[in-house]
N, C-alpha and C positions, 0 to 999 in steps of 0.2 A: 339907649345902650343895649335893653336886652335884645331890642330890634338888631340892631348890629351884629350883637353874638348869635343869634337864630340866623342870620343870612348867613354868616360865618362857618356855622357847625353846616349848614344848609349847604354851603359851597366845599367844605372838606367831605361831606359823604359824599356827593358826587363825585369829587376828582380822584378818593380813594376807588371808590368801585369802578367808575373808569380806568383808572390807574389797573386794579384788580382785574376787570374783566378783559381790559386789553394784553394782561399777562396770559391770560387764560387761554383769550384768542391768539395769542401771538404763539404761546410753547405749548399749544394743546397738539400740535403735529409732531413736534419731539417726544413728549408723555405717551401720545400714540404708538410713538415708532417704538419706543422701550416699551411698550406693553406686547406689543407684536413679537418682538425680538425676545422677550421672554416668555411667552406662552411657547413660541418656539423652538426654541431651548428645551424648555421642559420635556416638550413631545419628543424630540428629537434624543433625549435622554431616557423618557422611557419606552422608547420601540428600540435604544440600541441602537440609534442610526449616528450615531458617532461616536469617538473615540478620544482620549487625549490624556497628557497628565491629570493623575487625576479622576478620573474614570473608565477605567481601562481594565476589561473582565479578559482575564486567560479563557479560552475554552477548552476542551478536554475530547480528545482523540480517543476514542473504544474502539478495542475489536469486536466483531461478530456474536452473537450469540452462539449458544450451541442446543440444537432440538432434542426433544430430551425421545425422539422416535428412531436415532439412530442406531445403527446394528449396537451390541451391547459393549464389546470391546472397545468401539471406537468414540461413544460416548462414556466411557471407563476412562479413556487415555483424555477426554475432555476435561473431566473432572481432577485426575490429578495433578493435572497441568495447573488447573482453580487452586489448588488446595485443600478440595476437601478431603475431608475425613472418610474413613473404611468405618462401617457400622452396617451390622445386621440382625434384624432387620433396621434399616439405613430410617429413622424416623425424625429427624432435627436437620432445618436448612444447615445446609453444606455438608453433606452424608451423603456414601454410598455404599451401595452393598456391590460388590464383585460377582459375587455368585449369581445373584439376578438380577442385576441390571439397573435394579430403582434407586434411583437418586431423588433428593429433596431437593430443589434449588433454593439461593440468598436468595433471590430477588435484587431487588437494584434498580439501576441506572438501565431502560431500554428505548430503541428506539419510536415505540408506542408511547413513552411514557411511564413512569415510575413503578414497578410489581413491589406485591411485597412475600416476605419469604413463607415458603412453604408453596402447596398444588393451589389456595382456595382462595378465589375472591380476583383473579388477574384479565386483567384486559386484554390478553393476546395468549395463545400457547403456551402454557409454561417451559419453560428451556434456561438453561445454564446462562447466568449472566453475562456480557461481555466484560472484558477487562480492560482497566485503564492501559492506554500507552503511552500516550505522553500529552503536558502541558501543551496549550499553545501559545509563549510568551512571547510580545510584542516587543515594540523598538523601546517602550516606556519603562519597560524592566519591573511592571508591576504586578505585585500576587497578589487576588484579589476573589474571594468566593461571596457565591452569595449568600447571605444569610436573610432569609424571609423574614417579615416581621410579625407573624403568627408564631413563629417557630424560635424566636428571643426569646430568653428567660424575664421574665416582668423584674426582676432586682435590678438585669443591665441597663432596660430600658428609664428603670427610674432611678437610677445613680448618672445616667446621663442627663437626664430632666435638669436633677437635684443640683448637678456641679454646671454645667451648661444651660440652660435656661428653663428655670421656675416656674416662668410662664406662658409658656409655648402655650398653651391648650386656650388662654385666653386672650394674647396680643392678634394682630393683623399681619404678621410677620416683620412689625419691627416694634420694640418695647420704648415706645416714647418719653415713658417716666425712666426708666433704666438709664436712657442716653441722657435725657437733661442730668440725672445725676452722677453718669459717667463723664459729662463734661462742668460739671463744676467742681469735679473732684481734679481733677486735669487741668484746669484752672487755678486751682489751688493750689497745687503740688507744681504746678510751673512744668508740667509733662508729663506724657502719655502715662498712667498710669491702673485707669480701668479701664475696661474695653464694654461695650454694650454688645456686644453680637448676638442676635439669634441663632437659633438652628439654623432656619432660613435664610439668614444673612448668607451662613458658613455655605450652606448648601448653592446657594447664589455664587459664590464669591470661588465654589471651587466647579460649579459648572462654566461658568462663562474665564473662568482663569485670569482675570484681572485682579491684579493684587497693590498696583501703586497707590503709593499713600499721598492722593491728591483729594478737594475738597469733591470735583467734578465726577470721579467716583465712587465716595461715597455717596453721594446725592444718587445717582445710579443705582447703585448698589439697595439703598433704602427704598427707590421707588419699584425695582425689581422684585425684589422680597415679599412688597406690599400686595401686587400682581402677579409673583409664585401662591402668594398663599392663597390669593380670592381663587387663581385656577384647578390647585391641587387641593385636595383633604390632607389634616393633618397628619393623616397616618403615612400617605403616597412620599413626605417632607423625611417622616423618621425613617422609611425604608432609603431615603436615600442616604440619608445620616448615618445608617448604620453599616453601608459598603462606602463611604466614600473616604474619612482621614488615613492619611498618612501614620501610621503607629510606630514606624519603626525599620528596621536595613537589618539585611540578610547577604554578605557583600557586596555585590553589585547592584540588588534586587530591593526595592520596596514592600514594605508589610503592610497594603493597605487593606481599611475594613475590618468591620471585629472578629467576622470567621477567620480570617488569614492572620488574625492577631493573636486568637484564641488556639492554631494552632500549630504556630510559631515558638507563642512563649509558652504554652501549658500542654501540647499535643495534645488536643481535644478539641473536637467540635463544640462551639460556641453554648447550644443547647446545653451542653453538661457543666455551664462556667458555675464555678461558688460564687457566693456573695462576694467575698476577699477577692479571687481573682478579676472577677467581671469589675469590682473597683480599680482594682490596680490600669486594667486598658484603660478604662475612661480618666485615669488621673493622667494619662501620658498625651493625652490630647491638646493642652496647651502649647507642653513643646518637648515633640518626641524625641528631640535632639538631645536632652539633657535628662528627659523622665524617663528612659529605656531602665526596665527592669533588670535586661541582662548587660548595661553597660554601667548602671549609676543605680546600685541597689540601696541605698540609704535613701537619696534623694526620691527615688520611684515609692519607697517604703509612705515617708513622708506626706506626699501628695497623696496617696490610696486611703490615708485615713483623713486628710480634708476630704475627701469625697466619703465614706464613711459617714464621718462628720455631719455632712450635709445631708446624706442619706437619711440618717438617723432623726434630724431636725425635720426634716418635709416628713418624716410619720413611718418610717418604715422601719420593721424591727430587725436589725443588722447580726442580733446573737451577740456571740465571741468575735465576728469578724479582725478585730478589732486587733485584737490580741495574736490572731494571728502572723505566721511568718510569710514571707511571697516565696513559693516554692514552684520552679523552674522547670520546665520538661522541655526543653528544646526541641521541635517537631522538625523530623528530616523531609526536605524535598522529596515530589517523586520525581524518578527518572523514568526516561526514557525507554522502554524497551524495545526489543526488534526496529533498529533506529532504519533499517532497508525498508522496512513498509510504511515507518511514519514518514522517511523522504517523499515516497511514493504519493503519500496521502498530502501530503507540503505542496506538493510541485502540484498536484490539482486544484489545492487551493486557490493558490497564488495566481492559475489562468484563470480562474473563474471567478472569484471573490475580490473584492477592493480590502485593501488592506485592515480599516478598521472595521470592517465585521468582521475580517479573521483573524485580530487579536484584539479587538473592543468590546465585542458585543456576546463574551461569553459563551462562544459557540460548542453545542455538544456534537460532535463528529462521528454517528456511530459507521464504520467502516464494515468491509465485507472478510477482512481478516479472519482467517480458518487458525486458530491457534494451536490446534495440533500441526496440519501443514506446515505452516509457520515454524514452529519449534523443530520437523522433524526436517526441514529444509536449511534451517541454519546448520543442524548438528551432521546431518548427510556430505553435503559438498565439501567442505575442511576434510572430514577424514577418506572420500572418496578420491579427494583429487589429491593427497596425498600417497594413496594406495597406486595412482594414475603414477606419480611421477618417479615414487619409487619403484615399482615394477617395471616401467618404462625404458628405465635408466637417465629420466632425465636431471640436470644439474638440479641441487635443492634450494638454489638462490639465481634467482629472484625465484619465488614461487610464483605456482599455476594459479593464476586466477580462474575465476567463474562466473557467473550473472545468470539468472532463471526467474522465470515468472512461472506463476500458475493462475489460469483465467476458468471459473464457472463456464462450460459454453453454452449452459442454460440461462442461465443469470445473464451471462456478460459481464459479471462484476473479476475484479481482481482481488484473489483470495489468500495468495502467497508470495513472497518476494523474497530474493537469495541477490544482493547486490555484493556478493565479495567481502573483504577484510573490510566489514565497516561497522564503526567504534558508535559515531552518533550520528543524529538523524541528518546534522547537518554537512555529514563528507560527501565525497563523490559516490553517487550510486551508478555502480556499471550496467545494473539491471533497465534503467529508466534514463539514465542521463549520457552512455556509451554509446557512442555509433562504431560500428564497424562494418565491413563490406561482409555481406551474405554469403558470398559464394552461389553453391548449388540450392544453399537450402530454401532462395527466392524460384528457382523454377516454376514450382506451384503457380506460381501469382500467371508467369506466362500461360500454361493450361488452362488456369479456369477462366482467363480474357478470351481462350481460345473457343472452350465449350459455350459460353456465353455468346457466341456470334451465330448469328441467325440471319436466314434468307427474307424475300417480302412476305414469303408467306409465312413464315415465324417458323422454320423449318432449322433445324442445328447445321449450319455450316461444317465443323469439324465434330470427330466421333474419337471412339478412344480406338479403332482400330482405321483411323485415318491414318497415311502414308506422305512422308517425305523426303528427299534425298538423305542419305547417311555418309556420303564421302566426303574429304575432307577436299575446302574450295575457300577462295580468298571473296568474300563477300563486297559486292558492290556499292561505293558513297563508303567508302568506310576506312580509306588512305591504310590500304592494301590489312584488312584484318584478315587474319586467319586463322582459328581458334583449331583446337583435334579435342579428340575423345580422348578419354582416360584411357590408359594401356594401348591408344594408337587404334583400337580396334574400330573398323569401320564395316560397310554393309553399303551395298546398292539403294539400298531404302530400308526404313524401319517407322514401326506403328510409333501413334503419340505415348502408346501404352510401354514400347520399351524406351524411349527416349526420357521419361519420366523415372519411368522403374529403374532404369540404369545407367540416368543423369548423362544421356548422349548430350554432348555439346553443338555438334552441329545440327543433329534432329529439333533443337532447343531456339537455335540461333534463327535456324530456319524458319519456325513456326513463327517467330514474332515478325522477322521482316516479312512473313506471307499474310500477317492480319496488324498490318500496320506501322510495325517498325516501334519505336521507344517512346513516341509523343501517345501512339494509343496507350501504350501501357503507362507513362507517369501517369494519364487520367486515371487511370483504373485503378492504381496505386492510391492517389490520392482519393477516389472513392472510398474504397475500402478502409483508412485510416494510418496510410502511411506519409511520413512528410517529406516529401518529395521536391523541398526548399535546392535543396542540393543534389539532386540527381543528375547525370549525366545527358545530356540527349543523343546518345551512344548505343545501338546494337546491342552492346555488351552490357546493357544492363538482361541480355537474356538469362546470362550465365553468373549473375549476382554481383557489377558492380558498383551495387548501391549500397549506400551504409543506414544503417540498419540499428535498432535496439531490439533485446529480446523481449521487452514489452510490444512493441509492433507485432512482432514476429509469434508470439501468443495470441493475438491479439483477430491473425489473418486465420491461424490455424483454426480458432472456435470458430470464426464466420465458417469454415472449409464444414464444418463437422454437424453445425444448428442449423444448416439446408440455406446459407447465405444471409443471414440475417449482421446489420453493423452489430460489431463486437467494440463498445467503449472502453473495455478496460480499465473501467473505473472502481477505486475503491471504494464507493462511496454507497450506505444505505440511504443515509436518511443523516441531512445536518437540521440542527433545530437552535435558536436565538437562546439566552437564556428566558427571556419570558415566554418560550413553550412557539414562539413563532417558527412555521416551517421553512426553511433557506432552499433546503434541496431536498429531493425525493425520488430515488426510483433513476439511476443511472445507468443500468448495464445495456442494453441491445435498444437498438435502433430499427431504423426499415429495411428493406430489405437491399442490398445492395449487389448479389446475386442471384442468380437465378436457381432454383431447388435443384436443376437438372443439372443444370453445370457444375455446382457444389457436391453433388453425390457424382458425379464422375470423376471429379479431383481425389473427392474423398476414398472413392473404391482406387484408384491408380495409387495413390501414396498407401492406403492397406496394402496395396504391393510391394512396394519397396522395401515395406517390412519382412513380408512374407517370402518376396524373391528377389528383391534387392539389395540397396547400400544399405540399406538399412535395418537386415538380419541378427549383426551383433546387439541389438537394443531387447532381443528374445532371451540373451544370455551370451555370457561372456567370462572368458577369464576363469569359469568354472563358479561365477557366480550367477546368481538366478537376476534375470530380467524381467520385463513383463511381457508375459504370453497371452494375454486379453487381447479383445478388440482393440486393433489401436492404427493410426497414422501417421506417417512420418515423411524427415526428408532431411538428408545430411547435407553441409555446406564445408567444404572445405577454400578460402584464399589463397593465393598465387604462395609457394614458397609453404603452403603450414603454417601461415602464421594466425590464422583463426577460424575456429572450428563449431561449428553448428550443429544442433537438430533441432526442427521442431516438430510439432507434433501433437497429438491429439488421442486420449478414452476417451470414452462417451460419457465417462466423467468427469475428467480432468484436461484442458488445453493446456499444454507449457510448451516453453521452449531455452535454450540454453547454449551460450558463447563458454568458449573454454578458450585462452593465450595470455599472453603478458600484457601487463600494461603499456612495457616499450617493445614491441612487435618484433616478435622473433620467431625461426623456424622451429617451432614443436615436433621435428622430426616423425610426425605421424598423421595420420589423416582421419576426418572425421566420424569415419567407418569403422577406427581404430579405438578412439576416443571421446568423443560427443556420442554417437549413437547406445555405446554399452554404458555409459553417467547416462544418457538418460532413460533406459530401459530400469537400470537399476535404482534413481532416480523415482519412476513411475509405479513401481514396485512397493518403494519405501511407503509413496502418497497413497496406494491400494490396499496396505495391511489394515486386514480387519474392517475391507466392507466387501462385497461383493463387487465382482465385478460384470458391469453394464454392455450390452448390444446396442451399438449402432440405434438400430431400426426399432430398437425397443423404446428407447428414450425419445428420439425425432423422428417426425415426419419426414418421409423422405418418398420422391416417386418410386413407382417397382422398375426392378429391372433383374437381368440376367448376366452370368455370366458366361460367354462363347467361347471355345479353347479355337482359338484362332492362331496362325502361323506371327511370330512377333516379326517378320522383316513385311511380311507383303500384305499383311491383313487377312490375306484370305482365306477358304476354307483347306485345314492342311494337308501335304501328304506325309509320309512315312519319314521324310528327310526335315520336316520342319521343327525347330524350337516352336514350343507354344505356351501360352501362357491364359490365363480366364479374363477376357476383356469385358468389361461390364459395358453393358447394351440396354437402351431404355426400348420399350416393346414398340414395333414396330422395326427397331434400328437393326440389320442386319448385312454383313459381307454381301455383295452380291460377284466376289470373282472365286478362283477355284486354285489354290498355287500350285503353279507348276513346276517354282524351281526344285533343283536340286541342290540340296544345299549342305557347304561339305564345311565343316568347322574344326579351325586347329583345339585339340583338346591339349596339346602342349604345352602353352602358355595361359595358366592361372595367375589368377592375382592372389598372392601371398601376404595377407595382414601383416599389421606391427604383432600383433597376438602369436598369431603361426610362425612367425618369421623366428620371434624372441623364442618359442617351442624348441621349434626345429634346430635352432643352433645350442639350445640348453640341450637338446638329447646327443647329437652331435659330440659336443662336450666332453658329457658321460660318456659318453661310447668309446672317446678318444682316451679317454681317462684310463677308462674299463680293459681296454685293449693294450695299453701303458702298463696297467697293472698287472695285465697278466700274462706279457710277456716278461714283465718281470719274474712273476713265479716260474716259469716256464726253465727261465737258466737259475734259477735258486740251485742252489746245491746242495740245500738241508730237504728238498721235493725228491720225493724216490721218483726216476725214471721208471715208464709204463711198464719196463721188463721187471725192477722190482720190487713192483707192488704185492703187497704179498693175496693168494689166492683169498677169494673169499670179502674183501675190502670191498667197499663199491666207491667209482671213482666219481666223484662229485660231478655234476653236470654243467658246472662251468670251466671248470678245468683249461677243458683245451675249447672252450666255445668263442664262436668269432662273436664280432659287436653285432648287436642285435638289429635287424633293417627297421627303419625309420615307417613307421602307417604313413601310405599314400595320403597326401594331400585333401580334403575333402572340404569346398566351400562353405563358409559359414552358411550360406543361405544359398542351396543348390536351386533353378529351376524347378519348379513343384511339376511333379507330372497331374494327372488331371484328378487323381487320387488323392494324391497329398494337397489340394487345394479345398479349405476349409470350407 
């Protein structure tokens, strides 16, 4: 018999451990794959490479710093803009003194990396912090900060221990005794009635988002937990715990995480929780749907001292907690500011970033945002293009719109943005998302494809006092085009230099069909950075009929001005992950994409246009001051007035700026009229209180000269010729002699919206003036001249005629060779 039970017991270990080990062999590749699949998980949660219900970090959009080496006023208008305080001597972060300049910075949030306040101890320049602009929330609707787990208060961390699991420090990530007696309790009670979850479980169960209540995920769910924990430290488990539940609704919006919980219900960052508050979050953890403090204050009261309770039990000394009431501070969202440059900063994202980094993975955004710029460009164009339409006389519905950028042309970064009447970040910005056609103020782009063209021996094809037809002719392959000059006025020939300076159209038209026609320039276009999806392949893209945003169009100008270098136009410094990992770095200028030579002959031709061009009201206007610095430009007016350009360039500041309606209508003025004095005055606004910059001081640039050359024939002139300073790189020189004779109607001037609206206000008066006093004249109560009596003296306007009108005189006459700076 015992023989029998030994072969017995002898035959069941065998067929058990067979049985056993053929499970082992058989599900050890599934065990495998869920161990894979959660190491994976994990990594992929903490580098931030993914996103979801759940775990889902807003990132935060900053503007620029501000250096604290700037002239004093302009780092003055920095600082108020911050907030801080007037104090002298200015000795506590966020202080400044007026009188001399020194400021304390907060310290903060930078793109290096965290400063702290005051001059001492920082890892980069000390300089004025950037400021928040806006959230970046995702499609998840979740608000969600981080809170480090160095940086928890030790009460939150051990009233979540105490209410949530006891003995996290000692299980494997799952509490084996817990569950057997969370399942005999459950048993017993005939349903669900305790739950065993660990941290880990939760942590598990809200990374991988499986939530059905099946046996085949729990078994999952326990073996994952088991292989979160062998992978992570327990601490790596609490820092997830401490961003990840659900706490609570803010209308649309999720309160997830204790920092976002802590400063929801109590406006405070998490670090500063009481014992009573920090209980009251973790008592809502079960079920935030019914334990919200600010929805179910008795029931939330309730729950905060079970946890209390337990607090107090695991060894912790709680005080009066106890006795306390839960008192509420409701924390307000931030919003949005300057919603034009966070579009700006949106719409880069969105090319370049896949979605859950740029609303998953906590991204810090620090921007190149100039926050005085910024503030002084929203508050300028509202009351400028007001001042436009009322003086103009145009109707006051619909309003004038606007759209302007400002680009660093050292940087290349984008520093300022003016998208029109816009509320939040997410309306239409006319600044970056508007096309409209150019007009004249693409000519440029023809000129510098032109300077750029070179022989085999690398010799420049075209010069600025190169020559080409100037009468009007119906151009060839082009189903009969024929474009004219502004005022009709034409010339047998004329330099590249006056067909630029005084936006000739057919000097314009000519030059591209002689180096190419349209296909060469969309290339060149689209080098430069313009998108050229929908361009024409038409002639007539000489004379600007390509549409256009004035982000492009800033964008061409700083390449015109930094000696050719790509100009990105990007707002972007520096993005960083929330765990300190770098995303992006370093986005403004690119290689070189024109040539230094060709770029400084663009550049000195459009100095022209300022100087003795379209574009002299940009000096002053209106009897307002402009900007009389170094500066470049180029006006653009559409068929009809219906939209108005300049762009342009300091050796400070690149912008440029559209001025019409949203539904395209004749603005009865041209951009010589309108666009060039917004943006003089404009450039003006961006200049107060720094110094203004030289060209040749800031960029390299080759040398060269200016030659007063004849403007129709290039040559060396005689006594009959207009001339104008044609800039010549050394070597380059006229080799003919002009010998026309050249006889110009001085009769017909072009007369601005400015002069025109003048001359018919004095007019007016005069008619008025002349009204009136012929009235007096037959007054009967006026002594006739015979009797005045002797000795009286008779007024000197009396019997005076209407006053003659001042001759006409060009805003921006031909400089003679004196008047050329």
């Amino acid at each position: 018999m015992r023989q029998k039970l030994k072969t017995a017991l002898e035959y069941f270990v065998v067929i058990t451990l067979s049985v056993f080990i053929s499970f082992v062999l058989f599900s050890y590749p599934y065990w495998k794959r869920i161990h894979s699949e959660t190491i994976q998980m994990a990594q992929d949660h903490l580098e931030h490479k993914t996103s979801h219900p759940g775990w889902s970090f807003p990132g935060t959009i900053w503007s620029a710093p501000a250096a604290l080496e700037l002239p004093i006023k302009r780092r003055i208008a920095h600082a108020k803009l911050r907030k801080y305080e007037q104090q002298c001597p200015a000795e506590n972060p966020g202080t400044y003194c007026p009188s001399t300049g020194e400021i304390i910075p907060r310290g903060g949030a930078f793109p290096e990396g965290n400063q702290p306040p005051g001059l001492e101890n920082w890892t980069r320049a000390p300089a004025m912090e950037p400021i928040e602009l806006s959230m970046l929330l995702g499609p998840d609707g979740e608000i969600r900060e981080h809170l480090p787990l160095d940086k928890a208060p030790k009460h939150l961390i051990e009233a979540i221990l105490a209410s949530e699991d006891a003995d996290f420090f000692n299980h494997w990530g799952v509490n084996f005794s817990a569950l057997i007696r969370a399942l005999i309790s459950n048993l017993q009670g005939g349903g669900y009635k305790q739950g065993a979850s660990t941290l880990t479980m939760q942590v598990v169960r809200n990374m991988n988002q499986k939530k059905e209540k099946t046996i085949l995920r729990k078994v999952n769910e326990l073996a994952s937990a088991i292989f979160l924990d062998s992978h992570l430290t327990k601490e790596q488990i609490l820092q997830f715990y401490l961003d990840m539940p659900y706490l609570g609704q803010k209308g649309s919006l999720s309160i997830c995480g204790f920092e976002a919980a802590s400063q929801h219900y109590f406006n405070k960052p998490a670090t500063d929780l009481t014992i009573s508050e920090a209980a009251t979050l973790v008592g809502i953890l079960p079920a935030p749907g019914t334990l919200r403090p600010d929805k179910y204050p008795q029931a939330a009261l309730i729950r905060r001292n079970r946890v209390l309770r337990l607090l107090k039990e695991s060894g912790f000394d709680i005080g009066n907690s106890i006795q306390e009431d839960i008192a509420l501070e409701e924390g307000e969202l931030k919003h949005s500011r300057h919603p034009a440059y966070v579009q700006a900063t949106l719409s880069w994202l969105k090319k370049n970033l896949d979605s859950h980094t740029i609303y998953g993975s906590g991204l810090q955004v620090f921007t190149a945002m100039d926050l005085v710029l910024q503030h002084r460009s929203e508050r300028f164009f509202p009351e400028n293009l007001k001042f436009l339409q009322t003086t103009a006389g145009l109707p006051q519905t619909p309003p004038l719109q606007a759209a302007a950028t400002i680009i660093d042309p050292q940087t290349g970064l984008l520093i300022a943005v003016y998208g029109g009447t816009q509320l939040h970040a997410t309306d239409f910005n006319r600044a970056t998302q508007a096309r409209r056609q150019a007009g004249s103020s693409l000519k440029p782009l023809v000129y510098a494809l032109a300077f750029s063209k070179t022989d085999k021996e690398g010799n420049r094809l075209w010069k600025s006092f190169s020559t080409l037809p100037n009468q009007r002719k119906t151009f060839p392959n082009t189903n009969g085009w024929r474009p004219r000059n502004n005022g009709n006025k034409y010339s047998d020939n004329s330099t590249l230099t006056a067909g630029l300076v005084w936006s000739q159209n057919i000097v314009t038209a000519s030059l591209l069909e002689s180096i190419g026609g349209p296909n060469e320039l969309i290339g060149f276009a689209d080098k430069i950075g313009f998108d050229v999806s929908n361009y024409p392949f038409e002639l007539g893209l000489a004379l600007g009929q390509a549409e256009v945003t004035p982000l492009e169009m800033t964008r061409f100008a700083a390449t015109i001005v930094n000696g050719g270098y790509y100009t990105k136009g990007s707002p972007i410094l520096k993005i960083s992950k929330l765990n300190g990992t770098s995303v992006v770095e370093d986005m403004g200028l690119g290689s070189s994409v024109l040539s230094s030579e060709a770029a400084l002959i663009t550049r000195e031709l459009m100095r022209l246009v300022i100087l003795a061009g379209t574009g002299g009201a940009s000096r002053e206007a209106v009897g307002k001051k402009g900007f009389k610095g170094e500066a470049i430009g180029k006006t653009g007016t559409t068929d009809s007035n219906k939209d108005l350009w300049f762009m342009g360039s300091t050796a400070t500041y690149s912008g440029a700026l559209w001025i019409g309606y949203d539904t395209p209508q004749d603005l009865r003025a041209s951009s010589s009229d309108f666009a060039a004095p917004l943006w003089g005055w404009w450039m003006y606004s961006m200049h107060k209180d720094i110094p203004y910059e030289k060209f040749d001081k800031v960029f390299t640039a080759p040398e060269f000269k200016r030659k007063w050359l004849c403007m129709e024939t290039g040559g060396v002139p005689n006594d009959s010729c207009r001339t104008i300073g044609m800039p010549t790189l050394e070597g380059e020189k006229s080799k003919i002699q002009c010998e026309e004779k050249h006889v110009y109607d001085e009769k017909k001037k072009y007369e601005g919206l400015w002069r025109r609206i003048e001359r018919r206000k004095t007019e007016k008066e005069a008619a008025k003036r002349a009204s009136s006093e012929q009235e007096n004249w037959f007054n009967p109560q006026m002594p006739l001249p015979s009797e005045i009596p002797i000795g009286v003296e008779i007024p000197n306007d009396h019997f005076s005629t209407p006053p003659k009108t001042k001759k006409s005189v060009p805003i921006s006459p031909i400089p003679t060779q004196g008047d050329y700076p």
